[in-house]
PANU-704373 format. One record per residue (C-alpha): residue number from 0; x, y, z. Coordinates in Angstrom, 1 decimal, padded with zeros to 4 digits. Layout:
<sites>
<num NUM; x X; y Y; z Z> $
...
</sites>
This chain:
<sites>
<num 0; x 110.9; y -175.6; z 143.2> $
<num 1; x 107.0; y -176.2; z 143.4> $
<num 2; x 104.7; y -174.3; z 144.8> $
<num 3; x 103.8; y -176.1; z 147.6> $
<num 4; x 106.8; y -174.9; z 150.0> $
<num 5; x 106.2; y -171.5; z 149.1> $
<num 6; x 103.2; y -169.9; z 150.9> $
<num 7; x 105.0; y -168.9; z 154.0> $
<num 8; x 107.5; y -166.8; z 152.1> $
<num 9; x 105.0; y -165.0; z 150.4> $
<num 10; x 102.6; y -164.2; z 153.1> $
<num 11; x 105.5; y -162.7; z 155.2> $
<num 12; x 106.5; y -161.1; z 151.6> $
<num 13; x 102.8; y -160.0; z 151.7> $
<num 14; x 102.7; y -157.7; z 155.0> $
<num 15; x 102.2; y -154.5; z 155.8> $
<num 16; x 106.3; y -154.5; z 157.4> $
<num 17; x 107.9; y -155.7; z 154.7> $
<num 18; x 106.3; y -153.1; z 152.4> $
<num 19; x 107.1; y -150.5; z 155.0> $
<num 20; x 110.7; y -151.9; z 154.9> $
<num 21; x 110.8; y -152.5; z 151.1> $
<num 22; x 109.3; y -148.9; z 150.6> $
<num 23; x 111.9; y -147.2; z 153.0> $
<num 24; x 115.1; y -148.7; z 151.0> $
<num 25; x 114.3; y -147.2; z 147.9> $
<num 26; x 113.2; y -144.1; z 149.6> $
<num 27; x 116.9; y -143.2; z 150.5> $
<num 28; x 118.8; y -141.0; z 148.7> $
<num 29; x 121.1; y -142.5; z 146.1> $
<num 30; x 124.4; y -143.8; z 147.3> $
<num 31; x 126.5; y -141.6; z 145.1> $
<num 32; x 125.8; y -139.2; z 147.6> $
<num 33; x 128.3; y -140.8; z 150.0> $
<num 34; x 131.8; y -139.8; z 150.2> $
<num 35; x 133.8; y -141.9; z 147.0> $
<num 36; x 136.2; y -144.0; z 148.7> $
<num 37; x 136.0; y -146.2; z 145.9> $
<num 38; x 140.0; y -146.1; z 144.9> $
<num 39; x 141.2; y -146.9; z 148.5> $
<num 40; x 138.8; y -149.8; z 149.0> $
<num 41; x 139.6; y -151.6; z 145.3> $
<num 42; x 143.2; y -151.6; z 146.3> $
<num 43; x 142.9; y -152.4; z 150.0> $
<num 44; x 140.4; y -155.5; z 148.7> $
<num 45; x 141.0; y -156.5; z 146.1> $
<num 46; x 145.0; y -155.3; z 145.5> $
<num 47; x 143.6; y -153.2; z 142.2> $
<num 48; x 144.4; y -149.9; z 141.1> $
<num 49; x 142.8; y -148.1; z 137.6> $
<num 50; x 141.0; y -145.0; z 136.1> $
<num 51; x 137.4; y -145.2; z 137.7> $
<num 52; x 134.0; y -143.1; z 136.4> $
<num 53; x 131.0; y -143.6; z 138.7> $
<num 54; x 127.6; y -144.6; z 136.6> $
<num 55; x 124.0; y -143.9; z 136.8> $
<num 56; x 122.8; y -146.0; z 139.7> $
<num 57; x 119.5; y -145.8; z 141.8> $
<num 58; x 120.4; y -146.8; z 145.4> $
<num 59; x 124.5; y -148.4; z 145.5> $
<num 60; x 127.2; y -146.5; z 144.1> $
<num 61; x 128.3; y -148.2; z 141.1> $
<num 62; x 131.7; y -147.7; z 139.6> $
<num 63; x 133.2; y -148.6; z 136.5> $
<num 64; x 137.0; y -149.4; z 136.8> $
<num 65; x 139.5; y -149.6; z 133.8> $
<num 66; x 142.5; y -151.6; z 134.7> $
<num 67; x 145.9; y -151.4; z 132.9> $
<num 68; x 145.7; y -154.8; z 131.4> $
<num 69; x 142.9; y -153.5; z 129.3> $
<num 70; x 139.7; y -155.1; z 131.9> $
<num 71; x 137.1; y -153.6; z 132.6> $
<num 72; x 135.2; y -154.3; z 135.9> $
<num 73; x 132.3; y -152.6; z 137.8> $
<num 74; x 132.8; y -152.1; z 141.3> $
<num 75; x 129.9; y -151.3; z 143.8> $
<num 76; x 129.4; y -149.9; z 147.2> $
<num 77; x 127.0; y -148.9; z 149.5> $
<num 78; x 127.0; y -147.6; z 152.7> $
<num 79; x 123.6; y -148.5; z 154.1> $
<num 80; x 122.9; y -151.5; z 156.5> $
<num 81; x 120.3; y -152.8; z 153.9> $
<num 82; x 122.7; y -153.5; z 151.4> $
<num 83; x 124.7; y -156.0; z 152.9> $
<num 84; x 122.1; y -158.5; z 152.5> $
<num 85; x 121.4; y -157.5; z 148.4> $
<num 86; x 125.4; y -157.5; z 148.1> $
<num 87; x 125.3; y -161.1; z 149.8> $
<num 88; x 122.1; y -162.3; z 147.7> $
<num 89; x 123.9; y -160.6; z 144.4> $
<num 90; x 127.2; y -162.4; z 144.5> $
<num 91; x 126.1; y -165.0; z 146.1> $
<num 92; x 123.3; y -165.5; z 143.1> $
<num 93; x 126.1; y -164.5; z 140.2> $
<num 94; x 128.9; y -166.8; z 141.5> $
<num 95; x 126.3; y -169.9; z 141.7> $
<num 96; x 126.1; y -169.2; z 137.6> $
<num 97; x 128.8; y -169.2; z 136.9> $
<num 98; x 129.2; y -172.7; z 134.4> $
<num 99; x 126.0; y -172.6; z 133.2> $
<num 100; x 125.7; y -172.1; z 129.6> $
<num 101; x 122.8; y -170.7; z 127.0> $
<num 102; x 123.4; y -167.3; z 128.8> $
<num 103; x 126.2; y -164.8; z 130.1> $
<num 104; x 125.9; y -163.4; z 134.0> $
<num 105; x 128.9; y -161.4; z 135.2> $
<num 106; x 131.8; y -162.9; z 137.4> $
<num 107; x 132.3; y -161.9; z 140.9> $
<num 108; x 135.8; y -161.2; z 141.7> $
<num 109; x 137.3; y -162.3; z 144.9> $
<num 110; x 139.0; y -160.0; z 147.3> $
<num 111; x 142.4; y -160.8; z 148.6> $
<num 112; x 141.0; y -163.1; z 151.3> $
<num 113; x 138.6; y -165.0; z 149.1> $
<num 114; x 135.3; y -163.5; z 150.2> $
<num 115; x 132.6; y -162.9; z 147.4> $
<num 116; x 132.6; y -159.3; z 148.9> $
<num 117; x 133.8; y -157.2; z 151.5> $
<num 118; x 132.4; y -154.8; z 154.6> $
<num 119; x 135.0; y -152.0; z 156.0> $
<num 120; x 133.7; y -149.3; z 158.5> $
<num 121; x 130.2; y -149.4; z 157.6> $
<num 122; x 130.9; y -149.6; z 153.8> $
<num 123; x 130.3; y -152.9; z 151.4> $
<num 124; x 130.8; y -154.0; z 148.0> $
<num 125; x 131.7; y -156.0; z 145.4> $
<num 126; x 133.8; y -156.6; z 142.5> $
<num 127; x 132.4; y -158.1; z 138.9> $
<num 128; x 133.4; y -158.4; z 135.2> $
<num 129; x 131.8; y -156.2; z 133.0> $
<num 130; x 129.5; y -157.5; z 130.5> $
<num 131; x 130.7; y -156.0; z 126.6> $
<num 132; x 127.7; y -155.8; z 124.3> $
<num 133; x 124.4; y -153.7; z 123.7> $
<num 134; x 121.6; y -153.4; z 126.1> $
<num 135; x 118.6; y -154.4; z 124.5> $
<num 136; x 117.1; y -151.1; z 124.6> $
<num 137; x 119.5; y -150.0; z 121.7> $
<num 138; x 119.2; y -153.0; z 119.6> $
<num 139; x 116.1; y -153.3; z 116.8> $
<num 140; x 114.0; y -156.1; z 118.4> $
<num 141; x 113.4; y -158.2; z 115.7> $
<num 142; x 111.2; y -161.2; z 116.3> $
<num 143; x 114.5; y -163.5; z 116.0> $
<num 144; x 116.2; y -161.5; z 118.8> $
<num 145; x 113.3; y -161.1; z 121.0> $
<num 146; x 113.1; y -165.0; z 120.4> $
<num 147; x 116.6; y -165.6; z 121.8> $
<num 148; x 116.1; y -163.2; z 124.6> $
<num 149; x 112.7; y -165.3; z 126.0> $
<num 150; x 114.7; y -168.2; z 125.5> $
<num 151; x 117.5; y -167.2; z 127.1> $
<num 152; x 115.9; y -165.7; z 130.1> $
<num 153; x 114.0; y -169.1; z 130.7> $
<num 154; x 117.7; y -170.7; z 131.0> $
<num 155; x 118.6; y -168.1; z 133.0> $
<num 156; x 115.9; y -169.1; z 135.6> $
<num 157; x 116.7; y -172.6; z 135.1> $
<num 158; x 120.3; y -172.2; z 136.6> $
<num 159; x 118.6; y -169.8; z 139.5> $
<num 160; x 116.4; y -172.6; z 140.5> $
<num 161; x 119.9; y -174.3; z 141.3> $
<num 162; x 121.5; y -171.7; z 143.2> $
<num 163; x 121.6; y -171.2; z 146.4> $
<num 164; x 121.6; y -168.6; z 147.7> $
<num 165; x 121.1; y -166.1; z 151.2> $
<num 166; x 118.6; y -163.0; z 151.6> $
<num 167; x 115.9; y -164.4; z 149.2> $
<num 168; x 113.3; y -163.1; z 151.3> $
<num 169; x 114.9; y -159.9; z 152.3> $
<num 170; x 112.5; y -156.5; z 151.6> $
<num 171; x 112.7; y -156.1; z 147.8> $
<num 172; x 109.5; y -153.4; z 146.5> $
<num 173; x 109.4; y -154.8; z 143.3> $
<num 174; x 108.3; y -158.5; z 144.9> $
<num 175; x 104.4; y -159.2; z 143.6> $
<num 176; x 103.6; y -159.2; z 147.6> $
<num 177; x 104.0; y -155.7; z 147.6> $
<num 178; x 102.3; y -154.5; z 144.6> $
<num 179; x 098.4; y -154.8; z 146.4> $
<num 180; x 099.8; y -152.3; z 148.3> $
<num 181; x 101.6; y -149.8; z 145.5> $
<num 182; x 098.1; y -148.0; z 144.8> $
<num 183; x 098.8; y -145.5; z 147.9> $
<num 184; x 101.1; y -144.7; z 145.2> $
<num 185; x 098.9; y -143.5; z 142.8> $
<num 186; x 098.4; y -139.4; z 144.2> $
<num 187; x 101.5; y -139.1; z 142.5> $
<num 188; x 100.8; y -140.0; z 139.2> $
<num 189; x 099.1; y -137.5; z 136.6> $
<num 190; x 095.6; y -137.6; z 136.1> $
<num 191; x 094.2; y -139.1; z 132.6> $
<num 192; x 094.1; y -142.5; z 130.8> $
<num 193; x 097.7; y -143.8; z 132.5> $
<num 194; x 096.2; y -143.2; z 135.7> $
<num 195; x 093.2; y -145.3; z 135.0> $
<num 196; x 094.5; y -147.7; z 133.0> $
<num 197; x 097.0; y -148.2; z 136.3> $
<num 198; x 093.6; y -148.7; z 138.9> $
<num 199; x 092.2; y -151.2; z 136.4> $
<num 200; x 095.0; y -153.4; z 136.2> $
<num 201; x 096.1; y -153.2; z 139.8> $
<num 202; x 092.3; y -154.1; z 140.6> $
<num 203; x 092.4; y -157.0; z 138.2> $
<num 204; x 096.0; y -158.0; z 139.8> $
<num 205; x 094.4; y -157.9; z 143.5> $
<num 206; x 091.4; y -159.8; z 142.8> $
<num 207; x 092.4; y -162.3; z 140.5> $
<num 208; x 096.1; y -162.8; z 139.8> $
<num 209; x 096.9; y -162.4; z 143.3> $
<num 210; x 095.1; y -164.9; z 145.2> $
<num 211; x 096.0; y -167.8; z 142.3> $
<num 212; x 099.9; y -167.0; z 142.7> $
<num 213; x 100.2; y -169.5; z 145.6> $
<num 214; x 099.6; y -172.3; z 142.9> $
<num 215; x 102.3; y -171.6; z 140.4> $
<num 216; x 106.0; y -172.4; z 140.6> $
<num 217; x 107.7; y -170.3; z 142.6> $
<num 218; x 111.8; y -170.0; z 142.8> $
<num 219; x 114.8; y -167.1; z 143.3> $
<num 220; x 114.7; y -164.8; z 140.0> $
<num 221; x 116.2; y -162.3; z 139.1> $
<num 222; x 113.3; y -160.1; z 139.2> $
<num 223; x 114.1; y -157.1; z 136.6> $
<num 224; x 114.9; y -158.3; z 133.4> $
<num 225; x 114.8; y -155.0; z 131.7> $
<num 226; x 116.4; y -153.8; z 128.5> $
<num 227; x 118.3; y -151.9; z 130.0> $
<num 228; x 119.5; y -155.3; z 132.2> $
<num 229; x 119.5; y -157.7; z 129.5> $
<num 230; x 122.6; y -157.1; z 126.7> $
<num 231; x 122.9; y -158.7; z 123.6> $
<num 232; x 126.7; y -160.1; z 123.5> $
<num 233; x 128.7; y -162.0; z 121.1> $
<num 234; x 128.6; y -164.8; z 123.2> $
<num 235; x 124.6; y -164.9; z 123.9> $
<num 236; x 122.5; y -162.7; z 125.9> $
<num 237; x 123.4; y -161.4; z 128.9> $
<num 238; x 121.6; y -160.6; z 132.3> $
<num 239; x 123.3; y -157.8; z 134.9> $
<num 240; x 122.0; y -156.1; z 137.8> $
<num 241; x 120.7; y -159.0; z 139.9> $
<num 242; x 120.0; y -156.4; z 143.0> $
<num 243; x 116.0; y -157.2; z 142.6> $
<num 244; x 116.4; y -160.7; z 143.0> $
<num 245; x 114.3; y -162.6; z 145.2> $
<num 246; x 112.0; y -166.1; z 146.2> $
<num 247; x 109.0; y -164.9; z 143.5> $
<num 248; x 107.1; y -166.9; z 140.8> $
<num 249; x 109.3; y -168.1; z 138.1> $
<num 250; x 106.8; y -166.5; z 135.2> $
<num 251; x 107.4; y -163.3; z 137.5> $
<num 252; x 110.7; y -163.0; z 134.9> $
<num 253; x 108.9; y -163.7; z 131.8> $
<num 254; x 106.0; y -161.3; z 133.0> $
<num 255; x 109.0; y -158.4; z 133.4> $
<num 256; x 110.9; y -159.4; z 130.5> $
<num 257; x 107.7; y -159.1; z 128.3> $
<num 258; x 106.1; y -156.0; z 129.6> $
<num 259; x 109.3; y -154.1; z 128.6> $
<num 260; x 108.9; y -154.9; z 124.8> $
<num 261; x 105.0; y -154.3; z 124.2> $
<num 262; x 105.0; y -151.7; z 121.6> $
<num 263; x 103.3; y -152.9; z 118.4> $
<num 264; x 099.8; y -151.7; z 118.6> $
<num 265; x 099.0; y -154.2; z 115.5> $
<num 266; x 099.8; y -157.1; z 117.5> $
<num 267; x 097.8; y -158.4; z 120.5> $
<num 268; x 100.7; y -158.5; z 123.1> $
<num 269; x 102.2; y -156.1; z 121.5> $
<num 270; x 105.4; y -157.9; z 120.6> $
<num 271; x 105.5; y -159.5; z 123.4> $
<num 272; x 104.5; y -162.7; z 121.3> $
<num 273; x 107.8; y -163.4; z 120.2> $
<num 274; x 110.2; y -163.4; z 123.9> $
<num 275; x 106.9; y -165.2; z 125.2> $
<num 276; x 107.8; y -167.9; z 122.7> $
<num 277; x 111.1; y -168.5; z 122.5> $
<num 278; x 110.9; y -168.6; z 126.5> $
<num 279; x 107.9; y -171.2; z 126.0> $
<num 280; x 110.5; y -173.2; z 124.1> $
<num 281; x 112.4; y -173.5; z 127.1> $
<num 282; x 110.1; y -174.1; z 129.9> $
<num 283; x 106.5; y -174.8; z 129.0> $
<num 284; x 103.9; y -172.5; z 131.0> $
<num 285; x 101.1; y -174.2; z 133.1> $
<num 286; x 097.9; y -173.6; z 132.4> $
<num 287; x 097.1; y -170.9; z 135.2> $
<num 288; x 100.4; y -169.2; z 134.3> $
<num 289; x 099.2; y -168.7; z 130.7> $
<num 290; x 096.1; y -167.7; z 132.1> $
<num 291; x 097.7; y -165.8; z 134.4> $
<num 292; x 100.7; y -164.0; z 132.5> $
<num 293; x 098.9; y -160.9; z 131.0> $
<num 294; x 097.6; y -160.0; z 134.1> $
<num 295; x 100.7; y -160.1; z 135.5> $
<num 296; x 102.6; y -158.2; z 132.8> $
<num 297; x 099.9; y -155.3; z 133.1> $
<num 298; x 100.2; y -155.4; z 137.1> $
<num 299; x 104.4; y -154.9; z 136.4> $
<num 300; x 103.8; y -152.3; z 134.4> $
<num 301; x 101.8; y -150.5; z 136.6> $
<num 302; x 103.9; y -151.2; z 139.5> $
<num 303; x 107.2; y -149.3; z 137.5> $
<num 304; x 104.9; y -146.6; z 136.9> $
<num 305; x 103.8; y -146.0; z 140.4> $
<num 306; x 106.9; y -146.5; z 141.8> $
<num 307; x 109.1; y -144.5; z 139.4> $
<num 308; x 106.9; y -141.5; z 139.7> $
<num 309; x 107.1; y -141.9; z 143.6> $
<num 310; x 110.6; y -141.8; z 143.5> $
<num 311; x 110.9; y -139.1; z 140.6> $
<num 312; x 109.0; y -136.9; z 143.1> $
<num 313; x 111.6; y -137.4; z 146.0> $
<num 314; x 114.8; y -137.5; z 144.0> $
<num 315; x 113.4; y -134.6; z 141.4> $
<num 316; x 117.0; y -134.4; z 140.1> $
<num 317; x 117.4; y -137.5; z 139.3> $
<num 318; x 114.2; y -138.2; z 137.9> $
<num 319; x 115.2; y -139.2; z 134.0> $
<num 320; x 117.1; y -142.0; z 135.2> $
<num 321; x 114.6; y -143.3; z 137.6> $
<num 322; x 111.8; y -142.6; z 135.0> $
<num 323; x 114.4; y -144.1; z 131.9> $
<num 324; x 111.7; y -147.3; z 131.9> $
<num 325; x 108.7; y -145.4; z 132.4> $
<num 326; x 107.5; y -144.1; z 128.8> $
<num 327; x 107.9; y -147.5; z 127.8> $
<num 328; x 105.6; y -149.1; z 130.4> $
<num 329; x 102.5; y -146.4; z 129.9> $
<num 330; x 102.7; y -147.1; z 126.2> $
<num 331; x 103.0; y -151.0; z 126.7> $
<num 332; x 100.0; y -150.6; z 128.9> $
<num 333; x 098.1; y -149.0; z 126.9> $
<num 334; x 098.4; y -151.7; z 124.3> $
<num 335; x 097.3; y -154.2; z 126.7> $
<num 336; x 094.3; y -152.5; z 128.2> $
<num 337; x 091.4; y -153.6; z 126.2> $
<num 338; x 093.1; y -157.3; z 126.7> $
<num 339; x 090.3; y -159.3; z 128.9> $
<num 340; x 091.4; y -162.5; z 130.7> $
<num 341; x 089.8; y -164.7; z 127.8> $
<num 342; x 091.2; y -162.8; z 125.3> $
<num 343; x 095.2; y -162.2; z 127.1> $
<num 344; x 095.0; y -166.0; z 127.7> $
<num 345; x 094.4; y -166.5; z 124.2> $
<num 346; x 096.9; y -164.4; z 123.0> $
<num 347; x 099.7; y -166.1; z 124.7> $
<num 348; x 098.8; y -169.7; z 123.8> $
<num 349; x 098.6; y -168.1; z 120.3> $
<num 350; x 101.6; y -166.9; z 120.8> $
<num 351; x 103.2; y -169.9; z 122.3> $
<num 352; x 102.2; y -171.5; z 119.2> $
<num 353; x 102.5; y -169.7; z 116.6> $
<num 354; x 105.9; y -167.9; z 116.2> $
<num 355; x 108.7; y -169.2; z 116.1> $
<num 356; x 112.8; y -167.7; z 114.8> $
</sites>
């Protein structure tokens, strides 16, 4: 989808509401704060009974389930009105996906009535295959993988600009219309060189990156291609967690996806070069988003730190498994500092170029 249908979505994307709104979901307290009803619902649903272990999860409650037959499936609930619509966009997004190859996206499991998820009493969910591999976090990111992940990512947003899907425009805070807005954020971060490095790049984002996003493709991504969302599998990589997922700019995913892995201080994107190629190899940038890209990758970087501190400071005991991403993004970001827009738009059509598996 081109960018010419798009400027309504993001100027309503852009307002001072749907921050407010976007701002107020992931204020709430975690779902795993809820009453579990999670046995009584997978049987009443979905006509399943197993050994469940609830895991780490920032807003839904999200449950692993162990059936008898040896499957493993991951079942998740949430009993806020917001969620219905991610819960619609999610499975809605993941069964569309399903058929697609050069990838691997979980399957959503139908309940006994056929539905692609369910809503009892105030409560909703889902049901999906577990994906078996390694989160990219834990793997050694060799320029071959790294390769394979960009290249598998751009396939990824291939299929999404296929699917159809509802919600796209719901509140999400992580959408670049909100990020302008993220700096009444920054009283919460510790003073020193993260701090500043943060008002730079969020300056640079609002005056430059911002008002050219308009003019790229825009589409539904997934929107938080992490390494801790992105698993290396025997059968490719795969992409989980799709509860970020909105109408953004398609290079939005390659910005995320690349931000994560800057950590070489000898190189110029620090790494970064490699997942930027083999993505390249799949969907060749424009010219504005090469020119745009590092300013976006600095902007998302910023944007987990701000946020994640935010949140650290309302949910203090949760805070290691909000923050899990945020070491990463200070030290990423301060690779990319000294980058100016000449010299981050040369790196990525070096990079582009140059490397290959």
């Amino acid at each position: 989808m081109t960018a010419g249908c798009d400027h309504l979505p993001y100027a309503a994307a852009s307002t001072e509401a749907y921050f407010r709104a976007a701002a107020a979901i992931l204020a709430m307290r975690p779902g795993a704060s809820e009453p579990d009803m999670s046995a009584a619902l997978l049987k009443r649903h979905y006509g399943l009974t197993g050994s469940i272990a609830t895991l780490s999860s920032e807003v839904e409650r999200t449950i692993e389930v162990n059936l008898s037959d040896g499957r493993r499936l991951i079942l998740k609930t949430s009993a806020t009105a917001e969620a219905v619509d991610s819960f619609r966009f999610q499975t809605a997004a993941m069964a569309g996906l399903q058929g697609f190859t050069g990838f691997v996206a979980p399957e959503v499991l139908r309940t006994t009535s056929g539905a692609l998820m369910f809503e009892q009493e105030g409560t909703c969910g889902y049901l999906q295959t577990r994906i078996e591999g390694m989160p990219l976090h834990q793997a050694t990111p060799t320029p071959d993988l790294l390769f394979r992940t960009g290249s598998a990512l751009a396939r990824l947003d291939l299929a999404l600009e296929l699917v159809s899907v509802p919600a796209a425009h719901r509140p999400v805070l992580w959408h670049v219309g909100c990020w302008s807005r993220l700096m009444e954020l920054e009283h919460y971060l510790p003073s020193g060189s993260i701090a500043d490095s943060v008002r730079v790049a969020m300056a640079e984002y609002a005056e430059f990156v911002e008002p050219q996003l308009s003019d790229v493709a825009w589409q539904v991504t997934h929107n938080d291609p992490s390494p801790f969302n992105m698993m290396v599998t025997g059968q490719g990589m795969g992409f989980i967690d799709f509860g970020d997922g909105c109408w953004s700019p398609r290079i939005q995913d390659l910005a995320i996806a690349a931000s994560h892995v800057v950590g070489d201080s000898t190189l110029p994107l620090g790494g970064a070069e490699h997942l930027i190629a083999g993505y390249a190899s799949v969907i060749a940038l424009s010219a504005l988003e090469a020119k745009l890209l590092v300013g976006l990758m600095r902007a998302r970087q910023s944007a987990l730190i701000l946020v994640n501190y935010w949140r650290s400071h309302l949910f203090p005991a949760d805070a290691q498994y909000i923050k899990k991403n945020v070491a990463r993004a200070e030290h990423g970001l301060s690779i990319l500092a000294p980058l100016g827009v000449a010299s981050g738009e040369a790196a990525v059509l070096a990079a582009m170029s140059s490397f290959q598996p």
